[in-house]
VMD Tcl script that draws the C-alpha trace (Angstrom):
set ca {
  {0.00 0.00 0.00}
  {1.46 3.62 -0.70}
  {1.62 5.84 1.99}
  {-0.66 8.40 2.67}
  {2.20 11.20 2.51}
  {3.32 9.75 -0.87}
  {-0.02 9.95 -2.54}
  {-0.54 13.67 -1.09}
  {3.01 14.49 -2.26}
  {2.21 13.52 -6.04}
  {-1.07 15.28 -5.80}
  {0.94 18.57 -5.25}
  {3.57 17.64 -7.71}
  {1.00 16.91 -10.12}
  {-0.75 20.42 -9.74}
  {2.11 21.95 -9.69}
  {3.23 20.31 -12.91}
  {0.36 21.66 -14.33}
  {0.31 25.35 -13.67}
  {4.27 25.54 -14.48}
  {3.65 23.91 -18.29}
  {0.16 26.11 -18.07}
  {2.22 29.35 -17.19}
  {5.39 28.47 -19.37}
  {2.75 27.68 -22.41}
  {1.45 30.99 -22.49}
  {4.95 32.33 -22.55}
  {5.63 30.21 -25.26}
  {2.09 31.24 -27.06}
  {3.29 35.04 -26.79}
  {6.76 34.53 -27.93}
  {6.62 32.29 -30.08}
  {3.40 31.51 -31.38}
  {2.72 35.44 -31.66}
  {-0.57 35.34 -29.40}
  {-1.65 38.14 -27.38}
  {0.29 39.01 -24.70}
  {-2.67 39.20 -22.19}
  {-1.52 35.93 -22.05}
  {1.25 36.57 -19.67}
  {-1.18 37.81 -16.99}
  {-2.70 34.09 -16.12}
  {0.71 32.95 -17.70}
  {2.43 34.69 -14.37}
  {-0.69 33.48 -12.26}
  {-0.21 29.81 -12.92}
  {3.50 30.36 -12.12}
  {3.33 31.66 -9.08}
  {0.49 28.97 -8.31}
  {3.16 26.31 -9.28}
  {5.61 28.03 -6.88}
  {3.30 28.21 -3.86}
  {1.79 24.66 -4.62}
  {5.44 23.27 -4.03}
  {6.00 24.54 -0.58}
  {2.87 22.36 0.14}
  {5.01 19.03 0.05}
  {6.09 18.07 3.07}
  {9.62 17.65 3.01}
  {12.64 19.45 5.15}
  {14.06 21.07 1.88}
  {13.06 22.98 -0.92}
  {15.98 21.26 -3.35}
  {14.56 17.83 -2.29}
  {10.93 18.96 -3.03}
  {12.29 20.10 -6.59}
  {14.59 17.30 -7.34}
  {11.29 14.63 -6.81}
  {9.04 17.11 -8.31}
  {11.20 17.00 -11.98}
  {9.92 13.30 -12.43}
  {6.25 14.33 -11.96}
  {7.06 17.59 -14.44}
  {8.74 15.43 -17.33}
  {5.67 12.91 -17.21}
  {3.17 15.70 -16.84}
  {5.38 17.85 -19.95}
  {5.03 14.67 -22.20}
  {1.24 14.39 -21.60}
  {0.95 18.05 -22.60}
  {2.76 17.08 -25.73}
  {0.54 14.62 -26.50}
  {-2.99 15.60 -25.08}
  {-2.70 19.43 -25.68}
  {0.07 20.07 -28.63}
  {-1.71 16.27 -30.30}
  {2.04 15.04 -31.01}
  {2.39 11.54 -29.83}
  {5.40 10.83 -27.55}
  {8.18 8.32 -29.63}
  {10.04 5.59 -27.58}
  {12.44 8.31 -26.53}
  {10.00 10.24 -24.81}
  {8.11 7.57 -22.74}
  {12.11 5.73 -21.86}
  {12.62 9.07 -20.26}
  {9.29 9.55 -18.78}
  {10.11 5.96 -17.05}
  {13.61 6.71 -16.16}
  {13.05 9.86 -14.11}
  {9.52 8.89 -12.49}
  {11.69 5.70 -11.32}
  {14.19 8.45 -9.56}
  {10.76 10.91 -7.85}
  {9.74 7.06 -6.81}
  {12.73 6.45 -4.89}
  {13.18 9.54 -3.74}
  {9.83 9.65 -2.62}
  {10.01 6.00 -1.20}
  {12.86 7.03 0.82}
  {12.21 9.87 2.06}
  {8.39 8.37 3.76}
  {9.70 5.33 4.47}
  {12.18 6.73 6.88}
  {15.18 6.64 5.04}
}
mol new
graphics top color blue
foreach p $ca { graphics top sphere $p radius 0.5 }
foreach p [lrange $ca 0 end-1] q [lrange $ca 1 end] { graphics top cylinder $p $q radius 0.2 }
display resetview
């Protein structure tokens, strides 16, 4: 069974993941993409969402909340690629997905397990 503080620690990462790609996409839509740049206003919103979301995980760092956190942002970042952009992820994408959600697991593992 996963621990409570596990499954309330990806539920922040995985709002958080969110509101950064959310926030960084309408950067990306102004800059690139040559949309209005009223987008930057709930562009800056969901980043500083995704900032205060973070100090929500309960850990005794904020390096070690980001460090776990980059697993839950790569998978989240791919699933925007697919589900929002409609490009489907190759083999490269979803062997990286894997690799660095393995790394949030154990650091995740450890840190709730009492290691």
């Amino acid at each position: 069974m996963i621990p409570a503080k596990v499954l309330l620690a990806l539920f922040y990462f995985s709002l958080a993941a969110v509101l950064e790609i959310a926030g960084s996409y309408a950067v990306w839509m102004v800059f690139r993409l040559g949309k209005s740049q009223l987008w930057l206003i709930p562009g800056t919103v969901a980043l500083l969402a995704f900032a205060f979301i973070l100090t929500k995980v309960d850990v005794n760092a904020a390096g070690r909340a980001y460090a776990a956190y980059g697993g839950i942002y790569v998978t989240a970042s791919i699933f925007w690629l697919w589900r929002i952009e409609g490009r489907l992820p190759d083999i490269w994408d979803i062997s990286g997905v894997l690799l660095v959600l393995a790394g949030t697991l154990v650091m995740l593992a450890g840190r709730y397990a009492g290691g």
